[in-house]
C-alpha positions in Angstrom: -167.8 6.3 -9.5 -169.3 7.0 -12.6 -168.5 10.2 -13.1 -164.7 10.6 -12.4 -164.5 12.7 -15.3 -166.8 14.8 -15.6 -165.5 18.2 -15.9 -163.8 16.6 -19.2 -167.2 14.6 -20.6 -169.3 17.8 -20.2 -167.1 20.2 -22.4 -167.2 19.5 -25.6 -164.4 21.4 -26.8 -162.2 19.9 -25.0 -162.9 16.8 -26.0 -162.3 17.8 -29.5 -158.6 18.9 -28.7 -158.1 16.2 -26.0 -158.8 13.3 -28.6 -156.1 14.1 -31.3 -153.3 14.5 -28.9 -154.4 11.0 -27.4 -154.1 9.4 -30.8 -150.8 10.7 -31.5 -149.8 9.1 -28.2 -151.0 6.2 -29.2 -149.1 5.9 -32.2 -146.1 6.8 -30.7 -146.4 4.5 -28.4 -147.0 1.7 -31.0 -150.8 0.8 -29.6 -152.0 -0.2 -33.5 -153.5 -2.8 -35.6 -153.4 -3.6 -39.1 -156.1 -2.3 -40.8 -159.2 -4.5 -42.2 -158.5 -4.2 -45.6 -155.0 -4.8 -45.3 -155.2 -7.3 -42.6 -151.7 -8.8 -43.4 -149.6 -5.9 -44.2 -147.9 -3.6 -42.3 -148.1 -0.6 -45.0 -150.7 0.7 -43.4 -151.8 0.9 -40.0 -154.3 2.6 -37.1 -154.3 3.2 -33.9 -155.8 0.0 -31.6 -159.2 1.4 -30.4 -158.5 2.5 -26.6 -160.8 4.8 -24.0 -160.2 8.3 -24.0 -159.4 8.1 -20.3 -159.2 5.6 -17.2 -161.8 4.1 -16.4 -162.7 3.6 -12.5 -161.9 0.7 -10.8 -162.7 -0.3 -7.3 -158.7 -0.9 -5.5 -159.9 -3.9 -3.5 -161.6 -5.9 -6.6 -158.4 -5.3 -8.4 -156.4 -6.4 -6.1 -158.9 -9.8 -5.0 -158.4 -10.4 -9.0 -154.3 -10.1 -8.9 -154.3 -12.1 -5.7 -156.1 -14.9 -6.9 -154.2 -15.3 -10.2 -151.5 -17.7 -8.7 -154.0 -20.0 -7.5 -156.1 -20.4 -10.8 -152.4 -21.0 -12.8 -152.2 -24.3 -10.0 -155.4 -25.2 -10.2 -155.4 -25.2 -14.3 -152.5 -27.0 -14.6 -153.8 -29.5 -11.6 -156.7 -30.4 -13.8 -155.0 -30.9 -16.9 -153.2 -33.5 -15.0 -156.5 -35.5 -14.6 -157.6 -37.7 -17.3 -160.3 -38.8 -15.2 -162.1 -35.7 -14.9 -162.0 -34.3 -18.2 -163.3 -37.5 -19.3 -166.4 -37.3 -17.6 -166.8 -33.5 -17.7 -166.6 -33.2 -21.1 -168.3 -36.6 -22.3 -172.1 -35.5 -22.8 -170.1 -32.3 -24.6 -168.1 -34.1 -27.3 -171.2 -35.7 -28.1 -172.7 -32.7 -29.5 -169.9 -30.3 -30.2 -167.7 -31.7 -33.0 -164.7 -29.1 -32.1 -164.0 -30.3 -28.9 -164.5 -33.7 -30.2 -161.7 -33.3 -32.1 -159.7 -31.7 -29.7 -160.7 -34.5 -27.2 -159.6 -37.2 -30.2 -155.5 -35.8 -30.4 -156.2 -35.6 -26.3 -157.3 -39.4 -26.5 -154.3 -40.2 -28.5 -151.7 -38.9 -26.3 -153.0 -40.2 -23.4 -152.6 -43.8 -25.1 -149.2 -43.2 -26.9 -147.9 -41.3 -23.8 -146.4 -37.6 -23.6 -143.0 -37.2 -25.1 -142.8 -33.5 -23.3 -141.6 -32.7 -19.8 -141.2 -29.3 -19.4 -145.3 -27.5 -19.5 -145.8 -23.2 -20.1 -149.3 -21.9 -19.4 -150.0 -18.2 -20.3 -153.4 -17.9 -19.0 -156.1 -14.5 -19.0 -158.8 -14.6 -15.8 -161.1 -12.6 -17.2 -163.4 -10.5 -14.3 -166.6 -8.0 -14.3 -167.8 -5.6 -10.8 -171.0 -7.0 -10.0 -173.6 -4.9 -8.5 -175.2 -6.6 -5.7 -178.6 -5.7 -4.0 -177.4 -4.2 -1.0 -175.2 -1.7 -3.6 -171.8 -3.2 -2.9 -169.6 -4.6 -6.0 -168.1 -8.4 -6.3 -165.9 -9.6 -8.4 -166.8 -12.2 -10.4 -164.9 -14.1 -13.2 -166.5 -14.2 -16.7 -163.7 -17.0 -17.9 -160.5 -18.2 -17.7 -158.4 -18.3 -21.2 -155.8 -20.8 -21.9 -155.8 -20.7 -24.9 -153.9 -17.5 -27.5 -154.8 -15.1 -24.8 -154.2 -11.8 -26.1 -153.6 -7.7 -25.0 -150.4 -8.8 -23.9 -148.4 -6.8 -25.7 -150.7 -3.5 -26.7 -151.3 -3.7 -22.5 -148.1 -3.0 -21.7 -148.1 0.3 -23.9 -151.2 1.8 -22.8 -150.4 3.2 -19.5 -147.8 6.1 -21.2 -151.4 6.9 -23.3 -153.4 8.0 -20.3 -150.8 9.4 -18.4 -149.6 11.5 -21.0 -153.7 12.5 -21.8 -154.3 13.0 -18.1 -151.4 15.4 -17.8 -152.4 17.4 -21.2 -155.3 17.7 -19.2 -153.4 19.5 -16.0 -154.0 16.6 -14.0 -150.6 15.3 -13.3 -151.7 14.0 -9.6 -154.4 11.4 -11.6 -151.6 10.9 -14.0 -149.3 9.4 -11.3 -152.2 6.9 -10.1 -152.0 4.9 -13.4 -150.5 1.6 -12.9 -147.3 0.4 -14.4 -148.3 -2.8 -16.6 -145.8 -5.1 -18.6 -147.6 -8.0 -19.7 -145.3 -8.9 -22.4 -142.3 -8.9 -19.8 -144.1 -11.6 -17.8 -145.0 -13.2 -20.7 -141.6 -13.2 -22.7 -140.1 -14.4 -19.6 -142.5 -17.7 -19.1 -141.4 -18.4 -22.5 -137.5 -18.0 -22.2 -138.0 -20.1 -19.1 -139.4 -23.1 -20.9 -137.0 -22.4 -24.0 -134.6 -22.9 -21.5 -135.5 -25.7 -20.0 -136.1 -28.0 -23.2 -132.6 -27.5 -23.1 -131.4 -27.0 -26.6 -129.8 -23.6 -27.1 -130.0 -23.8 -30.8 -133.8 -24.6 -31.0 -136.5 -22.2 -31.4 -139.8 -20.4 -30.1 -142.2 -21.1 -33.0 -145.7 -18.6 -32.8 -148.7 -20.4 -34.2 -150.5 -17.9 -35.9 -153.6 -17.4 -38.0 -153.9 -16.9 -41.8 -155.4 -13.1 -41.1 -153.0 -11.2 -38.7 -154.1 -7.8 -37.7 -153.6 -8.0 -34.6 -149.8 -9.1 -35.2 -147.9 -5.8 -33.2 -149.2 -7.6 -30.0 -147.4 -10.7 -30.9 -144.3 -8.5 -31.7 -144.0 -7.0 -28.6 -143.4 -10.1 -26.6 -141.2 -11.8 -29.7 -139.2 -8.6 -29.0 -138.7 -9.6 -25.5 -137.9 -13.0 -26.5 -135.4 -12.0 -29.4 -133.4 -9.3 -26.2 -133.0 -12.8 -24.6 -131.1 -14.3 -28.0 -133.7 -16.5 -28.0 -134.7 -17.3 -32.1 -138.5 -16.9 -32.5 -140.3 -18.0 -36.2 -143.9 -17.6 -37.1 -146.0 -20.5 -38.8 -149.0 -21.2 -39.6 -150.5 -24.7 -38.8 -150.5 -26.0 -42.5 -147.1 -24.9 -42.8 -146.0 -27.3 -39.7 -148.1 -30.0 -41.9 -146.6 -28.8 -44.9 -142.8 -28.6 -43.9 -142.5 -30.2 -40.6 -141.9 -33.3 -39.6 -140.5 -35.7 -36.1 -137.3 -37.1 -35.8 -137.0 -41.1 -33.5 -136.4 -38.3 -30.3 -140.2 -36.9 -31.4 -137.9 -33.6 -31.6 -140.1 -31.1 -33.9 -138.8 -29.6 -36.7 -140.2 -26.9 -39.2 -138.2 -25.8 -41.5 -135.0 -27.3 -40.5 -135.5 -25.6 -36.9 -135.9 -27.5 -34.4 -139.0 -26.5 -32.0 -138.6 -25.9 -28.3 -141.8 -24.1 -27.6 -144.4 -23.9 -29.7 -146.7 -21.1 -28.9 -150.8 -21.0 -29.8 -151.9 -17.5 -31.0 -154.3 -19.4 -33.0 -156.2 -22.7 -32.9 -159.0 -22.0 -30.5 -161.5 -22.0 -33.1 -163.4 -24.3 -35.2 -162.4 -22.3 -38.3 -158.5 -22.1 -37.6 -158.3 -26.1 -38.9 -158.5 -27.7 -42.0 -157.9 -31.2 -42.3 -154.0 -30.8 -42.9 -154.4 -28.5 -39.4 -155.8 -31.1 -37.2 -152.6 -33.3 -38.6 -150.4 -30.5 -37.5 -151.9 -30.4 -34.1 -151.6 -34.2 -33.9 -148.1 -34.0 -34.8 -147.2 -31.0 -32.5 -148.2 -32.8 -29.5 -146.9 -35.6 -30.3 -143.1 -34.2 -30.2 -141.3 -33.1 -27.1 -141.3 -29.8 -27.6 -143.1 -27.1 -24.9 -146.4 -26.3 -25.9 -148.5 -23.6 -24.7 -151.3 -24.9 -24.5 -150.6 -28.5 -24.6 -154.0 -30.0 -25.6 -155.3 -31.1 -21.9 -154.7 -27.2 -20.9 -156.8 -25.8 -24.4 -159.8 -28.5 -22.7 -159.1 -27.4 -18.7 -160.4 -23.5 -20.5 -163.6 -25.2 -21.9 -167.3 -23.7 -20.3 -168.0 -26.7 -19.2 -165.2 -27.1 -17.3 -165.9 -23.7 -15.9 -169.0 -25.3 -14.3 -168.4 -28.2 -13.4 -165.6 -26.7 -11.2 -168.4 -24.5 -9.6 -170.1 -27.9 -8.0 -169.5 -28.4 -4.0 -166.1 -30.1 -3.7 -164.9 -30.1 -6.8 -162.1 -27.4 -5.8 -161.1 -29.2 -3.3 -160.4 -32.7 -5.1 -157.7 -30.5 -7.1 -156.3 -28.7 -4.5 -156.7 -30.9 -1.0 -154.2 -29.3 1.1 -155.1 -25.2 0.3 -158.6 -25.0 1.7 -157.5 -20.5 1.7 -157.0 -21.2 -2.3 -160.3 -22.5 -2.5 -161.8 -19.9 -0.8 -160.4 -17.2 -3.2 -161.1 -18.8 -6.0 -165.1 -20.3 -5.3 -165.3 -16.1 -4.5 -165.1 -15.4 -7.9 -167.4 -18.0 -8.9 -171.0 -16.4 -10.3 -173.4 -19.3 -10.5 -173.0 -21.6 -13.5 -175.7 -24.1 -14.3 -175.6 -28.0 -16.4 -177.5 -28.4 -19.3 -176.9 -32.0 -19.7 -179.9 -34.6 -20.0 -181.4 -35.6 -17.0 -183.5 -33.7 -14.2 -180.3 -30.7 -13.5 -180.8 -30.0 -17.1 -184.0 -29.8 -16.9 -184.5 -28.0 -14.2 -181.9 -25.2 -15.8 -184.1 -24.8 -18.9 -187.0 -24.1 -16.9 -185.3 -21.4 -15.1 -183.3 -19.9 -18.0 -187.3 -19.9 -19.9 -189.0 -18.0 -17.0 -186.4 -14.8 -17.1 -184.0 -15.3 -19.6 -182.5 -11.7 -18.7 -181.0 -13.2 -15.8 -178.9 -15.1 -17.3 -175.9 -15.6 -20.5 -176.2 -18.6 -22.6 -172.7 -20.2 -23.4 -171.3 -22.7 -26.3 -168.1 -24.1 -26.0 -166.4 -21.1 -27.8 -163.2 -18.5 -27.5 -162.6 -15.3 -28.9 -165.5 -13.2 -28.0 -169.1 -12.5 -29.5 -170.6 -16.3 -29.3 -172.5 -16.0 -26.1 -176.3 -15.9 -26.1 -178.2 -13.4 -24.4 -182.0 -12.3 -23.5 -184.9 -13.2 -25.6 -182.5 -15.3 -27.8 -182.1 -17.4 -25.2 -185.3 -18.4 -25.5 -185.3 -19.0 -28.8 -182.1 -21.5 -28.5 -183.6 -23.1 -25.8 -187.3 -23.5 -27.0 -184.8 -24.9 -30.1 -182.7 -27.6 -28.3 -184.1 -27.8 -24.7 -185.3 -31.8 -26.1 -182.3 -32.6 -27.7 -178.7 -34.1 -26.8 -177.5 -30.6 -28.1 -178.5 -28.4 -25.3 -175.4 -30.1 -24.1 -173.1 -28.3 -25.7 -174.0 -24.9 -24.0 -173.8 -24.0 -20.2 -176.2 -21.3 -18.5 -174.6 -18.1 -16.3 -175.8 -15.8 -14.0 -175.7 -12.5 -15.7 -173.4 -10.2 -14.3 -174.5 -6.7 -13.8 -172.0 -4.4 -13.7 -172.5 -0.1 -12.2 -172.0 1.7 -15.9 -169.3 4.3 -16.0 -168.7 7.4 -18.6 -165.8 7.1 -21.0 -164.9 8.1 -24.6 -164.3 5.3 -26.9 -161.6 6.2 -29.6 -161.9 4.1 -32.8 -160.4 5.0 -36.3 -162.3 7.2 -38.3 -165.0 7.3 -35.5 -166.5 10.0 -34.0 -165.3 11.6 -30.7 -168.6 11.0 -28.9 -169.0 10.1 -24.8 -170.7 6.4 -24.1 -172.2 4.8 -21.2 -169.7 1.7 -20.4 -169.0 -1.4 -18.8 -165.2 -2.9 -18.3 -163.9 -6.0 -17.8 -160.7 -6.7 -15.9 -158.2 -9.6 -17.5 -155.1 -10.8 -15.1 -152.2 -12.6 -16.6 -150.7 -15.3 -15.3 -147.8 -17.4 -16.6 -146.7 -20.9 -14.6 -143.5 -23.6 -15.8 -143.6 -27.1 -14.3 -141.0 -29.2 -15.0 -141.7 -32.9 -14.3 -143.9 -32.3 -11.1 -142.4 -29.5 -9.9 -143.5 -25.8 -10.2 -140.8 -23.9 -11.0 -142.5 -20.4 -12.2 -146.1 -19.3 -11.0 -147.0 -15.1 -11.4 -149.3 -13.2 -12.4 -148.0 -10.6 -14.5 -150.0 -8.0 -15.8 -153.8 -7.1 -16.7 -155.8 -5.8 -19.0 -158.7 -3.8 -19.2 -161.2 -3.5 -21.9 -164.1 -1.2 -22.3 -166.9 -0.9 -24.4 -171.0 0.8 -24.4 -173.6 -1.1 -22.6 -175.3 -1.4 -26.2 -172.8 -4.4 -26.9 -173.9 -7.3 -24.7 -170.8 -9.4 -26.0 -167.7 -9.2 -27.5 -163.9 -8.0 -27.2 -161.6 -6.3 -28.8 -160.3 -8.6 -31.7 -164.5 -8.4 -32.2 -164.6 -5.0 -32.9 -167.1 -3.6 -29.7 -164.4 -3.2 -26.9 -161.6 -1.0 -26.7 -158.3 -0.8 -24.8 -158.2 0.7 -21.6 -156.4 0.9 -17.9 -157.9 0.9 -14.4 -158.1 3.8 -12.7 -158.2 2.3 -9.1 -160.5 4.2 -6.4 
C-alpha cells in the first residue's frame, strides 16, 4: 500500500515539474489561506498546504467510517439531551479545568432559565486513523468526534479537481477517475439553510462566529457562498462584537446590528483563548436567545474527551440509544480503548499503566484544534507531575494508534519539493436538524483527509504539520 506511487517518488525530475503544475491547480481552484503575516487580509495569499498525490486508503475502512457517521450525529445529539449525564461525566473535570467550567456555568444557566430555542443544527467531524493490528490487518478507529467549528469543509470540496488534474499530467487518467467526488460545503450549506428555514423568519440572518485572526477565512467562504445561492443573508462577527452591539428583545429574538439572528454559527470559541470576559457575556447571551446555534452549549460539552471515554464504558451506548443495538455495534467498533484518570482506584490503576510504557499510549486535556495532546516520555513527565493531584482529572489516557506509514509529497509554500514518510487521518462530516423531538435531517456529507510525516506526533492543518489531501481508496 505504501508505495502506490512509486514510479513518481523515485524520479526526481519529475517531481520537480509535477509540483508547479499542482500548485497552479491549486490556486485555480481556490485551495488557499491567508498568509501568516497578513493573517487578515486578503491582498495576499498561498496555496493551503495539500499532498502531492492521493494517498491510499483501504475502500472498506472508508466506507465503515461513512456508514457510521449517521449514527454518531443521533447519538451526539441524544446526549446533549441528558443533563444527567453530563453532570456526572464532567463533574471531577470542571473541577480542575477552568474552560469547561465555564462552559459548564452558561450550560448550568440554561438548564435553570430553560431553552428559548427549538429548532438544533449539528455540523460535526468523526475524525478516524488505520490501525495496524498484530495479525497485519487494519481497523478503524476514531481519534475524536468535533462538534465544535469543525473545519476543511470548504478547501475539501475543492481538492479532488487538484489530484485529478495532477494524476492525469501524470498520464494516469484511469487513477484520475478513482478520486472521489467530495462537497462538504454543499452538505454543510444545506444543514444551515435548513435550520435558517426553520426558525422561520425570512428576513433574519446566518451570523458566522469567527476569530480575531482569520487565515483560514476561504474555507468559511465557500459554504457562505452556498448559503448566499440560497438568498439566505450571512454576516460575520466576532464574539465581542455580539457583546458590543447585540442585544435580546422580550421574544429572546437575537439581534446584532439591527439583524436579527436565526443561526448563529461557531467557527470559533472552542478554545480557552477565544474569550475575554465581554466573550463569555456574548456566549451567555447567544444561548440565551431563540436563535439556532451550532453548537448550542450542551453539543460544544457532548465533543469533550471525557465524554469520549466515558461513552467507551460497557452499556453506556446503549442507555442513549436502547432500541438500535446494530448502531451500537458500529459505533463501540471504532472505539480504541480510552482510560479514566479520576481519583480513586480506576485512576490509579491508569497511571500505573500509562508509567510502565508510556509509548503505548496519548495523553489528552480537554482541548480542540490540534497540537495539545501528550505523547511518550512526556507523558511521564505530566504524570509523575499530577498523578497525586485532583488535576490528573482533567486529562484522559488513549491507546495509541499505530497507523502502516505511506509515501507522499507534502506541498507547503516556499517549502521544498521533498518525499516524506506519512500517516493520514480520515474526517467524515455529518450534519443533523431536530426540530422539537423530531429528526428532520441526518447525513453525512463529505470527508476530509489530512496528511502529514510521522516526525509530527500531533497536530492538523490550522497547526501547521498536516496538509490537505484525498483518499485514494484500494
Amino acid at each position: 500500500m505504501s508505495d502506490l506511487w512509486g514510479d513518481v517518488y523515485s524520479n526526481a525530475k519529475l517531481l520537480e515539474e509535477i509540483a508547479p503544475i499542482a500548485i497552479d491547480t491549486a490556486l485555480l481552484q481556490g485551495v488557499v489561506m491567508r498568509t501568516k503575516e497578513s493573517p487578515n487580509s486578503s491582498d495576499v495569499v498561498n496555496f493551503a498546504p495539500f499532498t502531492l498525490l492521493p494517498s491510499p486508503v483501504p475502500t472498506a475502512l472508508f466506507e465503515q467510517a461513512k456508514s457510521v457517521q449517521g449514527d454518531f450525529n443521533l447519538l451526539v445529539d441524544c446526549i446533549s439531551q441528558n443533563p444527567s449525564f453530563l453532570e456526572n461525566t464532567l463533574s471531577s473535570t470542571i473541577k480542575v479545568d477552568d474552560f469547561i467550567e465555564q462552559l459548564f456555568r452558561i450550560y448550568r444557566h440554561m438548564l435553570n432559565e430553560g431553552l428559548a430555542q427549538t429548532v438544533f443544527l449539528g455540523i460535526n467531524r468523526s475524525d478516524y486513523m488505520f490501525d495496524c493490528r498484530a495479525d497485519g490487518t487494519t481497523a478503524l478507529k476514531q481519534i475524536e468526534i468535533n462538534t465544535i467549528a469543525a473545519s476543511f469543509g470548504g478547501l475539501s470540496s475543492q481538492t479532488p479537481v487538484i489530484h485529478q488534474h495532477v494524476l492525469k499530467a501524470l498520464g494516469k487518467p484511469e487513477e484520475a477517475c478513482k478520486i472521489l467526488s467530495n462537497n462538504p460545503s454543499l452538505g454543510i450549506s444545506r444543514g444551515i439553510a435548513k435550520a435558517w428555514e426553520l426558525y422561520g423568519s425570512e428576513k433574519a440572518v446566518v451570523m458566522f462566529l469567527v476569530e480575531n485572526v482569520q487565515r483560514n477565512i476561504f474555507d468559511h467562504r465557500y459554504i457562505e457562498n452556498e448559503l448566499w445561492s440560497s438568498n439566505i443573508k450571512v454576516i460575520r462577527r466576532r464574539l465581542t462584537d455580539v457583546y458590543e452591539r447585540g442585544s435580546l428583545d422580550e421574544d429572546k429574538c437575537l439581534r446584532v446590528d439591527g439583524y436579527e439572528v436565526a443561526v448563529a454559527y461557531f467557527r470559533t470559541g472552542y478554545m480557552p483563548q477565544d474569550y475575554s470576559e465581554q466573550a463569555w457575556e456574548a456566549r451567555l447571551m447567544i444561548e440565551r436567545s431563540r436563535a439556532v446555534k451550532c453548537p448550542d452549549i450542551a453539543t460544544q460539552l457532548v465533543g469533550t474527551k471525557k465524554v469520549q471515554q466515558e461513552l467507551s464504558r460497557p452499556l453506556v451506548l446503549e442507555k442513549f440509544l436502547p432500541d438500535q443495538p446494530e448502531a451500537v455495534s458500529r459505533i463501540r467498533e471504532t472505539f480504541a480503548g480510552l482510560y479514566s484518570l479520576d481519583i480513586g482506584e480506576e485512576g490509579d490503576q491508569t497511571v500505573k499503566i500509562a508509567l510502565e510504557n508510556p509509548e503505548q499510549y496519548v495523553l489528552k486535556p480537554q482541548r480542540e484544534g490540534g497540537g495539545n495532546n501528550i505523547y511518550g516520555h512526556e507523558i511521564k513527565e505530566v504524570l509523575e507531575r499530577v498523578k497525586n493531584s485532583k488535576e490528573r482529572t482533567s486529562y484522559i489516557l488513549m491507546d495509541k494508534i499505530k497507523p502502516q506509514p505511506v509515501t507522499n509529497c507534502l506541498l507547503r509554500a516556499n517549502g521544498k519539493v521533498q518525499v516524506s514518510e506519512c500517516i493520514s487521518e480520515l474526517g467524515m462530516f455529518g450534519v443533523y436538524v431536530r426540530q422539537g423531538e423530531e429528526i428532520v435531517l441526518n447525513e453525512c456529507v463529505g470527508h476530509l483527509l489530512r496528511t502529514k510525516a510521522t516526525e509530527h506526533a500531533d497536530g492538523g492543518v490550522a497547526a501547521g504539520v498536516a496538509v490537505l489531501d484525498n483518499p485514494y481508496l484500494v
